[in-house]
N, C-alpha and C positions, 0 to 999 in steps of 0.2 A: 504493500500500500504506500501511497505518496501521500506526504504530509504538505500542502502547498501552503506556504506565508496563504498567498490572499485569501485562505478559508477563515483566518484567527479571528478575524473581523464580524461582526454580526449584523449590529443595527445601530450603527454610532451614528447620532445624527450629530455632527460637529462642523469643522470648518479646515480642515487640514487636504486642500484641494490638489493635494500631491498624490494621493491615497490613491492604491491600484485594487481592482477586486474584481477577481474572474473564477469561475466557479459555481456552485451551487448555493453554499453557502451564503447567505448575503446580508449585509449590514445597512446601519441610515446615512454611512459615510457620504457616498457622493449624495445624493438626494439634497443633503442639506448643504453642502458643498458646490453643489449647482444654483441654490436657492441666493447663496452668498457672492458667487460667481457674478451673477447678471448683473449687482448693481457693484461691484468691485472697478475701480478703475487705478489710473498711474498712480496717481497718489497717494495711494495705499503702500501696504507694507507687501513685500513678495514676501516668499515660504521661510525665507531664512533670516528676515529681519520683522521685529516687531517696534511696534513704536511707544512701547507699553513695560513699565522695568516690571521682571520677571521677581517676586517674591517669595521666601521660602517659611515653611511654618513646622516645627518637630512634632512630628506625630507619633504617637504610641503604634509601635508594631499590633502590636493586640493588647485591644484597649478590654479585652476580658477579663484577663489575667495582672495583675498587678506584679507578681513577682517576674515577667518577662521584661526586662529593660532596654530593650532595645526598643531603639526608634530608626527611623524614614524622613526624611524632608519631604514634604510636597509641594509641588507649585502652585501659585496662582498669582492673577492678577488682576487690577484694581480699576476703574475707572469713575472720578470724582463728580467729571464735569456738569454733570447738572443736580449734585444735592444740595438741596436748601435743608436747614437742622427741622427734623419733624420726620423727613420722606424716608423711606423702607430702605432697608438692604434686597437687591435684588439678587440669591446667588445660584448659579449652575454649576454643577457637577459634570464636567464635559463628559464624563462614560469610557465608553471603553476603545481609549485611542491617545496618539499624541496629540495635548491640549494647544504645544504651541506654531504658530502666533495665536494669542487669542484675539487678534485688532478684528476679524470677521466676525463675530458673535459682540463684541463689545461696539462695532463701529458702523455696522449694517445688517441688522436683524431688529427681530423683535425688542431682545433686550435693549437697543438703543432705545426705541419706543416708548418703552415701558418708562425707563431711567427720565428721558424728557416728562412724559403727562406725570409723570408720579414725582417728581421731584429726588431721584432716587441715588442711591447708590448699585453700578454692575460688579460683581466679583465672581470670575470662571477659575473656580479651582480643575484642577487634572487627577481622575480620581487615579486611588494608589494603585502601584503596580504598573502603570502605565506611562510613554514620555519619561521624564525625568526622575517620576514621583516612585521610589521604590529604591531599598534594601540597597549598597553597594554592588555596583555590575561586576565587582569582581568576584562577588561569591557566588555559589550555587544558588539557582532561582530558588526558595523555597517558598510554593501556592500556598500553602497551609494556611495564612495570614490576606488572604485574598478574597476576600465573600464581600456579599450585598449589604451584610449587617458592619461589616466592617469600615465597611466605605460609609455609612449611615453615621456611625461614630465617629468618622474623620470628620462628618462635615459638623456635628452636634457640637465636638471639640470646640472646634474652629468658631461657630458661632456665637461661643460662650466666653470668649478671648475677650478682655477688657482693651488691649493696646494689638492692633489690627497693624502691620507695615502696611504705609501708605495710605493711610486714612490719620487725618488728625483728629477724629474725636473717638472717644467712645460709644459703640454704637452694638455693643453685646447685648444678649436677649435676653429678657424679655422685654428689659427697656426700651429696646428700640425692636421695632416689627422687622422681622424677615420672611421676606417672600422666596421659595425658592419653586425653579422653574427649569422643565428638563420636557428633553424627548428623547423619543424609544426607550432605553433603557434607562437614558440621563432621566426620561421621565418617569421609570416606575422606581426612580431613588428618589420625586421631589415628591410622590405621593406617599413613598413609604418615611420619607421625613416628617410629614404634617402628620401621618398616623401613629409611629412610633416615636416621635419629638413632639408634641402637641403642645407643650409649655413654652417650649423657643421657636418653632415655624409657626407663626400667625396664619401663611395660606400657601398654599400651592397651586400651579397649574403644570400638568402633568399632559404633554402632547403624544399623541403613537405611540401609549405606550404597552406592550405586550405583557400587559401583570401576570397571564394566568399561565406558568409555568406548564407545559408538555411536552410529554417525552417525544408522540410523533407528530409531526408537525406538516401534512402532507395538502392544509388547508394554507399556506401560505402562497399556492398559486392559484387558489381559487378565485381572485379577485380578477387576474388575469385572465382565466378562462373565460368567466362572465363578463366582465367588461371589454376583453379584446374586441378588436375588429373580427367578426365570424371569420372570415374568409381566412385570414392571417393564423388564427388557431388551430383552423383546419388545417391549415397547412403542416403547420409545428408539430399539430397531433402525429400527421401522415409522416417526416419526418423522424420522429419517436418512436412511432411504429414499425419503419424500415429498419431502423439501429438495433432493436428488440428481435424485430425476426432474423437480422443478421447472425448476432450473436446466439438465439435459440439454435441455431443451424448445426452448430459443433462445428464452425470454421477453421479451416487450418494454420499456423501461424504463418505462414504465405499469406492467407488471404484477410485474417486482421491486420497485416501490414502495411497490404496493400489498401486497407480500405480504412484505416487511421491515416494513412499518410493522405488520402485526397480530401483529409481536413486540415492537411499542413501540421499533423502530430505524431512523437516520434513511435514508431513500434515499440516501444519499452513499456511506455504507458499500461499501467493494468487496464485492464477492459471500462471497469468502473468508474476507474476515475477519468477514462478517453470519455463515456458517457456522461459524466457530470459534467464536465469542463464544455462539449460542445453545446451540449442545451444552456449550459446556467449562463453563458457569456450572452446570449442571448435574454432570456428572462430577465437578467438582473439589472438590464435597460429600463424593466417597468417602475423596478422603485430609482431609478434615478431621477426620474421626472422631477421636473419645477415648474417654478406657476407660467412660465416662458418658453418652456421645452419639453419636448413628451417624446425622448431619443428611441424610445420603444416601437416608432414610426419608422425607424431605419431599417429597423428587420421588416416591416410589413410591407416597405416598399418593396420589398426583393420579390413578392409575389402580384403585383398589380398586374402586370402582363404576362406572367407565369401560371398558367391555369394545371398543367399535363402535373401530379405527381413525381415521377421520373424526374422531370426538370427542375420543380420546385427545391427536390432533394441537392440534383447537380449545382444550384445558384446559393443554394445555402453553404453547400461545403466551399464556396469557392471564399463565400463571406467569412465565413470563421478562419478559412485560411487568413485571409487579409487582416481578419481585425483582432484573431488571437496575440494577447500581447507576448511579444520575444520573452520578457519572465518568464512566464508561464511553459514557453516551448523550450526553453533551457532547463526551466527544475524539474521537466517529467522526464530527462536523462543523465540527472544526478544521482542516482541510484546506485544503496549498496546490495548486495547479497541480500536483505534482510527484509529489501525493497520503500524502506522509509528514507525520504530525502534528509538527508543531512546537509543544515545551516553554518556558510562562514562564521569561524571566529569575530569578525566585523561586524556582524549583525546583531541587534539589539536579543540580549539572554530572554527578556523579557519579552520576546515575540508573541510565546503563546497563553500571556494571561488570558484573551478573551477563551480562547478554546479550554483554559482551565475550569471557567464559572460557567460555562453550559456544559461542560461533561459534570461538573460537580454538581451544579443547581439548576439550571436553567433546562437543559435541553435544546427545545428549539429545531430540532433535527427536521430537516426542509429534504425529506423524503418519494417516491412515490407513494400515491394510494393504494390499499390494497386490493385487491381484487373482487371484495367483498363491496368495497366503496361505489357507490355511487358515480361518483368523480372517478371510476378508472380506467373507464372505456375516453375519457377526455381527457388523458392526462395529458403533460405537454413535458414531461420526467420520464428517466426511460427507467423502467421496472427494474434494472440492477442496482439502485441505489435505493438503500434499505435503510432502517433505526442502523442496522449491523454493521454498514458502512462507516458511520457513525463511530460505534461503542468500538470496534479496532480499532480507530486512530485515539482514542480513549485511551487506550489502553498501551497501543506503539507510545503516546507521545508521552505518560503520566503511568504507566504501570496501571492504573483505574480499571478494576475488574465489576465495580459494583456501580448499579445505573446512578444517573442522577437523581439529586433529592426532591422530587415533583412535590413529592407530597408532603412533603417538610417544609417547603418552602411557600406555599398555595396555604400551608395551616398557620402558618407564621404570618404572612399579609396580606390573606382572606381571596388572594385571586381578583377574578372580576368581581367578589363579592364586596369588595371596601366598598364601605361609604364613610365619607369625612367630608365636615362642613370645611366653611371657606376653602374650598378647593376646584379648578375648573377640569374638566377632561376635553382635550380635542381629540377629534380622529380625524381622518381622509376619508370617504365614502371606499373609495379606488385602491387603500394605502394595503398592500401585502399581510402589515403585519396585525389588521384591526381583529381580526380573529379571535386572535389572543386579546385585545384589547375590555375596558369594560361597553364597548360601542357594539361588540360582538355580535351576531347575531345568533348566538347560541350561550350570551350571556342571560341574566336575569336583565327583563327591561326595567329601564330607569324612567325615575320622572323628576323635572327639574325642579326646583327648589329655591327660595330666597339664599339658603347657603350653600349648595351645588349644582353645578350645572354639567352635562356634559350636550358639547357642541358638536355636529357632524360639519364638513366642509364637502358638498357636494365634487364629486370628481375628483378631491384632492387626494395625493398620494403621502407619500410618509414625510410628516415635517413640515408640512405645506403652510401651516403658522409661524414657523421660525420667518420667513419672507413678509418683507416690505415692499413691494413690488407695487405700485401702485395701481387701479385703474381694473385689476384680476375680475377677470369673469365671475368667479366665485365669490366675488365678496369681499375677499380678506381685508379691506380695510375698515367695512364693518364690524368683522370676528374682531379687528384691534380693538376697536370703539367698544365693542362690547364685554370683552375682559375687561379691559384697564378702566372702564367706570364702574364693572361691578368690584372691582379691585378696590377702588377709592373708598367705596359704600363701605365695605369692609374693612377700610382704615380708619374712617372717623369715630 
């Protein structure tokens, strides 16, 4: 099995628009990364300069145990410019990615937004284990110290700090209100902060965010399905289906070679993951979409004048040739004996924290349907990628023989079951990951409330709130208007 870098990744909706992801596997990285993109211009910071001093704050390794003394630095950083004494602390927990620069989320997104009507203070921490924020890289990674609830107490710490770097007042809780605000996964740490911190988070607004932990996770292209262009799905499907009956055939390693390589991939490649990689490179254009761009339209072009199957199949493989990135075509023949890629000494230790917290908690496994399903005569996933797929790289990457804690984790922050006042929920009608969200449609339905609301964004995909874009079809500068003055209500 191949361990590929761009799997680690999940549903970071951040701003790190360097960020490569190709695979099955898929995260909020670009999505919110495109959202930030559109209105980015010269004057901005590029990737390697910020315009923002980078602060550091000592955090308790594990803040459960008191007799462990070791500590971590974690970053973050600050932005003043529009608080008047009164207005909130605004802060994000960027998730699971490198946090810097943070000048996109502080200088055109929401949070600027927010920061102007509210009078506020922004502060993006990088949560632990991630970026800079984590244990010296010269030791052995050790996850053990890596969970949701841990991250949860990094931030509780930090809010309860009386002297803040780069803030000249005191602005610790409960004295002064903090609002904290996240998506995807940044968002089920700003929901699990107002539930589990209820004394120092005043409110939360929680975007895309996937609370309800499962192991299979095969509802993550359904959104796709259903809303694709029919014609474009049928095609995908028919493509799926040829890749399946290939491989049902008991081909010979001749003829998997020859029929990996007219995707431009090397014969080395396991069978599975030549299947994952050619469909997910595709798929995971639907969650990149922004309020501006909906890239998911470049694979469907490929079929507008391609009606015959046969063809539709030869136009696709010519496109995954072209647009598979060279990463990707170099780490499927880096292979040892053992068959798991092995990572440069150069490369960050802590590559595979995310892949740590979904083998260990999360899941999330972005699987085909089974057979049994409904969804499996339309799948657009080819049937060789299982939970199983999954739990071996579990297991290659972390020795991890035992599943994840679904059910530990869903009884600890209730799932799509939370409910908590002063709190908002977005989703994206379109967004992959609303599934799992509390928007679900196979959650409990909700009813809105003077102290909760959750909001759908017709058509929107994952993040689609982080964006200032103005003028959006959908609205979004309503959804502004209409958080930040239920916000206020719930400041005075």
């Amino acid at each position: 099995m191949i361990i590929l870098p761009s799997l680690l990744l999940l549903i970071f909706c951040a701003f790190e628009w360097s960020e490569a992801r190709f695979g099955t596997f898929h995260h909020g990285t670009r999505g919110v990364n495109r959202l930030l993109e559109t209105s980015k211009s010269s004057s901005h910071a590029s990737h390697d300069k910020s315009n923002y001093t980078t602060y550091y704050i000592e955090q308790p390794l594990d803040h459960f145990d008191s007799s462990n003394k070791k500590t971590f630095r974690q970053r973050y950083w600050v932005d003043t410019s529009y608080y008047k004494p009164g207005g909130p602390v605004i802060l994000n927990n960027a998730g699971e990615g490198n946090a810097y620069p943070a000048d996109g989320l502080i200088q055109r997104s929401v949070f600027t937004l927010m920061a102007k009507e509210m009078n506020g203070i922004i502060i993006i921490m990088e949560h632990r284990y991630y970026g800079e924020s984590h244990p010296p890289s010269n030791e052995e990674p050790d996850f053990t110290f890596l969970s949701a609830n841990q991250s949860l107490a990094d931030m509780a710490n930090f809010i309860q700090q009386h002297k803040i770097d780069g803030i000249d007042y005191d602005v610790s809780a409960p004295k002064t209100k903090w609002i904290v605000r996240g998506g995807s996964y940044s968002g089920n740490l700003a929901a699990w902060m107002r539930y589990k911190y209820p004394d120092i988070v005043y409110a939360a607004v929680s975007s895309s965010a996937p609370v309800q932990a499962q192991f299979d996770f095969y509802q993550y292209f359904d959104p796709i399905i259903q809303y694709g262009s029919p014609r474009c799905i049928k095609a995908l499907q028919g493509i799926v289906q040829t890749i399946d009956d290939f491989f049902a055939g008991n081909p010979s390693d001749s003829d998997k070679s020859n029929f990996k390589a007219g995707f431009g991939i090397s014969d080395q490649t396991p069978d599975v993951d030549f299947a994952d990689e050619v469909m997910g490179l595709a798929l995971g254009l639907w969650q990149d979409a922004s309020p501006t761009q909906f890239p998911f339209d470049e694979v469907c072009s490929l079929f507008t004048n391609v009606k015959d199957p046969k063809k539709q199949f030869q136009v696709y493989q010519n496109w995954v040739k072209e647009s598979m990135p060279s990463e990707t075509k170099k780490l499927v023949t880096n292979t040892k004996g053992d068959n798991v890629t092995t990572f440069s000494e150069s490369q960050d230790p802590y590559l595979n924290s995310w892949y740590w917290q979904v083998c260990t908690e999360f899941g999330y496994w972005q699987d085909t349907p089974s057979k049994s399903s409904p969804w499996y005569n339309r799948r657009v996933t080819s049937n060789l990628v299982t939970t199983q797929y999954y739990e071996d790289q579990c297991k290659q990457l972390f020795n991890l023989t035992t599943k994840p804690a679904i059910d530990a984790v869903n009884a600890e922050y209730q799932g799509w079951n939370l409910h908590l006042n002063r709190t908002i929920w977005i989703n994206g009608e379109w967004d992959p990951w609303r599934p799992l969200s509390v928007a679900s449609d196979d959650a409990p339905k909700r009813q809105n409330s003077t102290f909760e609301l959750s909001l759908m964004i017709p058509h929107g995909v994952h993040c689609y709130d982080y964006s200032i874009v103005p003028g959006y079809k959908n609205s979004l500068t309503e959804l502004h208007k209409l958080t930040i003055s239920t916000l206020k209500e719930w400041l005075q």
